[in-house]
N, C-alpha and C positions, 0 to 999 in steps of 0.2 A: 361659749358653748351652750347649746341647749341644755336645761334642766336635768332633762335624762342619763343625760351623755355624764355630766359631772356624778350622778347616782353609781354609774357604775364606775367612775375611775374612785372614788371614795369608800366603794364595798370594800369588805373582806375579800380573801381569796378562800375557796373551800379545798382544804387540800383532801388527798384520796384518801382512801379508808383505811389502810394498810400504814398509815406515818405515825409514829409511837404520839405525836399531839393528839391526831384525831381535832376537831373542830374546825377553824377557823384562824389563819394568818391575816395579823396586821400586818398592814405593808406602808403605812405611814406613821414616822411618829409620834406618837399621843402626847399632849402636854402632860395626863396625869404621870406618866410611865420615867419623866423627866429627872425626877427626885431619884427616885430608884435605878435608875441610869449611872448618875454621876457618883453614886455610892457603890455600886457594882463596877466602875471599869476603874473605880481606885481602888479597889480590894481585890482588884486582879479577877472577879467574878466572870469565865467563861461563856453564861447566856448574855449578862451585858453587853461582854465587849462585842459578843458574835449579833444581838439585837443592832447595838449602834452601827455594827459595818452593813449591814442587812437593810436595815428601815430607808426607807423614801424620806429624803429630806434632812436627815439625821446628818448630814455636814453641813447645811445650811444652819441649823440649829444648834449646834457645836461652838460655829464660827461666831454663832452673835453671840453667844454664851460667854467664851473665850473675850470676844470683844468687851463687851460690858466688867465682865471682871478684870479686865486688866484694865478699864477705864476707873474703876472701883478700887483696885491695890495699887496704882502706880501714884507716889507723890507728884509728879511732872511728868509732862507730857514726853519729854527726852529720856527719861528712865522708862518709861512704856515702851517706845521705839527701840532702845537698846535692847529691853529684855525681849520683845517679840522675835528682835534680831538674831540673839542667842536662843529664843525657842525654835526658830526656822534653820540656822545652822545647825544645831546637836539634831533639830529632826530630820533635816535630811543626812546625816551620815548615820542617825540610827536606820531610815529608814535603808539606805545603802547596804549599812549592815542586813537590815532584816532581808531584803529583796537576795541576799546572797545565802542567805541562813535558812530562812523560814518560807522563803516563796511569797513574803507578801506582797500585791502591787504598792505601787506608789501612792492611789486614791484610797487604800485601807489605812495605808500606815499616818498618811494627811488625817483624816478623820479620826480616827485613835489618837492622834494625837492631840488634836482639839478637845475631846473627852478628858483625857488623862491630863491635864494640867486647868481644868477645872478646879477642881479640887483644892490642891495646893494655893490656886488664885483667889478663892472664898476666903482660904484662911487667910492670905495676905490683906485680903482687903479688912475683915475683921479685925487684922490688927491694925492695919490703918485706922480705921473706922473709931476703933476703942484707943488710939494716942500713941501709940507704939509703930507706925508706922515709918518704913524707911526705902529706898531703893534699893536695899541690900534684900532684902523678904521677896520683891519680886525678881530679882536674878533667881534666889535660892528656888520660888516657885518654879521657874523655866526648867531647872535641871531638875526636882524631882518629879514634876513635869513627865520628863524623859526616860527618867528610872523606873516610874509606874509603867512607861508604853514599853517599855522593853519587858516587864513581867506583864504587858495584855498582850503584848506579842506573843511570850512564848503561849500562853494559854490558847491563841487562836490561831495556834499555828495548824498549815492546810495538809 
């Protein structure tokens, strides 16, 4: 693309005058904003979880996120694939759940839930990392994982 053209898909968007923010929406998401992300949508924090479903890019960056920590907490490669296994099954019957419950689509609840088992995957890897590590820690991650996206669900519910 020409120069230009990349200028304007990278602005801000100026919202109208009358929207309780007033300024300027990011529409992509920022690396700084990343920290404060994964600590808002495990604390069940409402602008989090509603930033992460909202932002450009924000399940791309989820995913790799996701990916690396579970490259980081899993002892072997077969305990990673299991627990991703068991984090794709409990999310789509949460997500089943929620689609009957709360109205969310399919591509909120995927993303929400790559966010929400963040979390739980830092600390597994940490405990890897510090000698305590086991494949029981990333099972356990997957399902509380699933416990946090069901309280960002109900937070953002539509």
């Amino acid at each position: 693309m020409p120069p230009r053209k990349m200028e304007s898909v990278n602005a801000p968007i100026a919202l109208h005058e009358d929207t309780p923010a007033g300024g300027v929406r990011r529409v992509f998401l920022e690396r700084r904003e990343i920290a404060g992300l994964l600590i808002g949508t495990a604390r069940g924090d409402a602008i989090a979880c509603r930033r992460v479903l909202g932002a450009r890019r924000g399940g791309r960056i989820g995913f790799a996120l996701a990916l690396g920590g579970l490259a980081l907490a899993a002892p072997s490669a077969h305990a990673g694939a299991l627990a991703a296994l068991l984090h794709v099954g409990l999310g789509l019957l949460v997500g089943l759940w929620a689609r009957a419950r709360t109205g969310h689509r399919t591509r909120e609840v995927q993303r929400l839930a790559l966010w929400t088992v963040l979390t739980p995957l830092g600390v597994a890897a940490l405990a890897r990392l510090a000698g305590f590590g086991s494949a029981r820690l990333v099972f356990a991650a997957a399902i509380v994982g699933q416990l946090l996206l069901i309280r960002a669900l109900r937070v953002t519910r539509a």
